[in-house]
TORPA-7334 format. One record per residue (C-alpha): residue in one letter; x, y, z. Coordinates in nm, 2 decimals. Layout:
TORPA-7334
+-----+--------+--------+--------+
: res :      u :      v :      w :
+-----+--------+--------+--------+
:   A :      X :      Y :      Z :
...
+-----+--------+--------+--------+
//
This chain:
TORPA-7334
+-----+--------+--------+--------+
: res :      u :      v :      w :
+-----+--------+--------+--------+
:   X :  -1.41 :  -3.69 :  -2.28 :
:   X :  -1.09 :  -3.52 :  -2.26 :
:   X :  -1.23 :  -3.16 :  -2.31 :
:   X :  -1.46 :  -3.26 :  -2.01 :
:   X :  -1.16 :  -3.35 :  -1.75 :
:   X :  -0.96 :  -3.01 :  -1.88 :
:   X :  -1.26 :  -2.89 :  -1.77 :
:   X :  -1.36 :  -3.00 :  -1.49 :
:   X :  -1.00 :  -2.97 :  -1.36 :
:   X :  -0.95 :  -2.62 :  -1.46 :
:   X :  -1.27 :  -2.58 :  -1.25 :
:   X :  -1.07 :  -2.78 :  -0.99 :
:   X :  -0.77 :  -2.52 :  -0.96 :
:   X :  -0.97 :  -2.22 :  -1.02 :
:   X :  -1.17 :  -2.34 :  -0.72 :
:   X :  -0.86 :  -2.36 :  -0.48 :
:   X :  -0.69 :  -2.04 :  -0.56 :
:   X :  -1.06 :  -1.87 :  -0.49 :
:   X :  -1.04 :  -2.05 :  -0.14 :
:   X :  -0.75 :  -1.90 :   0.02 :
:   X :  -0.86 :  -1.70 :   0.28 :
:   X :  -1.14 :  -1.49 :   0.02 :
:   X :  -0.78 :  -1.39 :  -0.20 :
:   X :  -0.73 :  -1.55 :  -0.58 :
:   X :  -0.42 :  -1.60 :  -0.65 :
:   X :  -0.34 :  -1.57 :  -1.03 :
:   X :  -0.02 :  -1.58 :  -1.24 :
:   X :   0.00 :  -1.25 :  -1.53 :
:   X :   0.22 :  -1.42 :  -1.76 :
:   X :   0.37 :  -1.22 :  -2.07 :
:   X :   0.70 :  -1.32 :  -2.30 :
:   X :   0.91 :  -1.13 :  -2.09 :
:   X :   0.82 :  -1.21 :  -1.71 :
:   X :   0.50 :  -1.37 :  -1.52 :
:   X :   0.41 :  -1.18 :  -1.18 :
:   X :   0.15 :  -1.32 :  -0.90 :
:   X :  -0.10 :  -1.14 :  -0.84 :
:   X :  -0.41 :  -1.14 :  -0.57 :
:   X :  -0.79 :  -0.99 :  -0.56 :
:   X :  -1.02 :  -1.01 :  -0.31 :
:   X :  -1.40 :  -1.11 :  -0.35 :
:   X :  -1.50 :  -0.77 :  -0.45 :
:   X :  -1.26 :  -0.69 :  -0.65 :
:   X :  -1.33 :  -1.02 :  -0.83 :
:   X :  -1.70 :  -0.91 :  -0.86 :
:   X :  -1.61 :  -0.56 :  -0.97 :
:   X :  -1.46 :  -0.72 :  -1.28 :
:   X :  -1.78 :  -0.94 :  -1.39 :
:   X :  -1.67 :  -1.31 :  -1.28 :
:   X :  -1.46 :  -1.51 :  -1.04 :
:   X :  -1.22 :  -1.66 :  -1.26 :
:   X :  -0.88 :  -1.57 :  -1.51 :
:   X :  -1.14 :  -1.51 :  -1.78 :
:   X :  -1.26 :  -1.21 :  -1.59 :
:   X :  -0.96 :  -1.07 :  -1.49 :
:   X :  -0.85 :  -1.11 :  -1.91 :
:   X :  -1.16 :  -0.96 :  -2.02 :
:   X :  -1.14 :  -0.67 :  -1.81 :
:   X :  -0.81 :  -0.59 :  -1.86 :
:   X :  -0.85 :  -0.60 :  -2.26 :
:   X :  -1.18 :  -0.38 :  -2.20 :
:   X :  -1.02 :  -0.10 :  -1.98 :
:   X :  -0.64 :  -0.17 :  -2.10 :
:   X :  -0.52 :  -0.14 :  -1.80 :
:   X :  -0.54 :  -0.24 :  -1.45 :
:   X :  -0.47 :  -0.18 :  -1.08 :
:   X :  -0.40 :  -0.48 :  -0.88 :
:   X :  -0.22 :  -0.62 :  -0.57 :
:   X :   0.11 :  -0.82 :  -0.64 :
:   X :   0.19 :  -1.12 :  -0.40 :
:   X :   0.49 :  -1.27 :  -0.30 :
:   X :   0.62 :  -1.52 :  -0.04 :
:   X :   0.70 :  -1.39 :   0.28 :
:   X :   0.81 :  -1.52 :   0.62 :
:   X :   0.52 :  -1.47 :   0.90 :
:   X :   0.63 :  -1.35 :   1.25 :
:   X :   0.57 :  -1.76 :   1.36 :
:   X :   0.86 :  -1.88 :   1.09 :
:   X :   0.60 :  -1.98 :   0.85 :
:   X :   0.62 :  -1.88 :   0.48 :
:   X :   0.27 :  -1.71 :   0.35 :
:   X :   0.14 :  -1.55 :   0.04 :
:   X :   0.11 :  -1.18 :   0.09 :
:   X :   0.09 :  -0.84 :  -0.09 :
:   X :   0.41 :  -0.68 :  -0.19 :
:   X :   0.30 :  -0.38 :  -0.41 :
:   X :   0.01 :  -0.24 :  -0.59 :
:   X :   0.11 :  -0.28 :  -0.98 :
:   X :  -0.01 :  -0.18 :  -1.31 :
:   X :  -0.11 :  -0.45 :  -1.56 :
:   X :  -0.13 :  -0.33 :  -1.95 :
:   X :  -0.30 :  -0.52 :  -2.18 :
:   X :  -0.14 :  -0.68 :  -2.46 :
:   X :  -0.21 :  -0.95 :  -2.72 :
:   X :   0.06 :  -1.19 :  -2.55 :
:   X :  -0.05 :  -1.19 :  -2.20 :
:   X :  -0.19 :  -1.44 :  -2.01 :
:   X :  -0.40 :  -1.50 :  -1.69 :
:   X :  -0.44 :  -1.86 :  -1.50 :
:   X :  -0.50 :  -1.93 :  -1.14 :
:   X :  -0.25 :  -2.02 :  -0.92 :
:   X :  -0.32 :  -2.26 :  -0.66 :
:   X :  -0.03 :  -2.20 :  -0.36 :
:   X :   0.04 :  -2.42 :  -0.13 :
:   X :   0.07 :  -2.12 :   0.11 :
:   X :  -0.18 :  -1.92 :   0.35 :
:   X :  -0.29 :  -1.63 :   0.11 :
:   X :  -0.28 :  -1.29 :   0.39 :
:   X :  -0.56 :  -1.07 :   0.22 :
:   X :  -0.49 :  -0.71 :   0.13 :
:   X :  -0.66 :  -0.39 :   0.22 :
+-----+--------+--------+--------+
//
């Protein structure tokens, strides 16, 4: 029963990062520092899923990856927002790891 409400909300979260204006928000997590990062539908496609698991799988396949990094911002109206900062390299490594991240912000999609 317990296994099944993990579940269902991991589903949950994984759900509301993906809704953010067609950007996911995920946190990249090693033992040294966690950055934010965001893909878009196709880029989320591109790596075989929609969810952390893809992103994890990918980047232990390839070892490395190309991705957008996100950060809060202030829009032009005042209002804080989500948005892409830099393009960053991920390297895999056996102590990384990938969840969704579920902002309470407006996620601006990248180019």
């Amino acid at each position: 029963m317990t296994k099944c409400l993990l579940a269902t909300l991991a589903m949950l979260v994984a759900t509301s990062a993906f809704a953010q204006g067609n950007v996911s928000l995920f946190k990249v997590i090693s033992a040294k520092d966690e950055v934010t990062i965001g893909l878009n539908a196709d880029e989320m496609s591109a790596l075989g899923g929609s969810d952390a698991g893809a992103i994890a799988k990918a980047l232990h396949a390839k070892g490395t990856l190309t991705v957008w990094q996100y950060a809060t911002r202030k829009a032009a109206n005042g209002d804080l927002e989500q948005a892409p900062r830099a393009k960053v390299g991920l390297m895999a490594h056996d102590s990384i790891r990938v969840e969704p991240y579920a902002s309470p912000l407006k996620a601006i999609p990248h180019e």
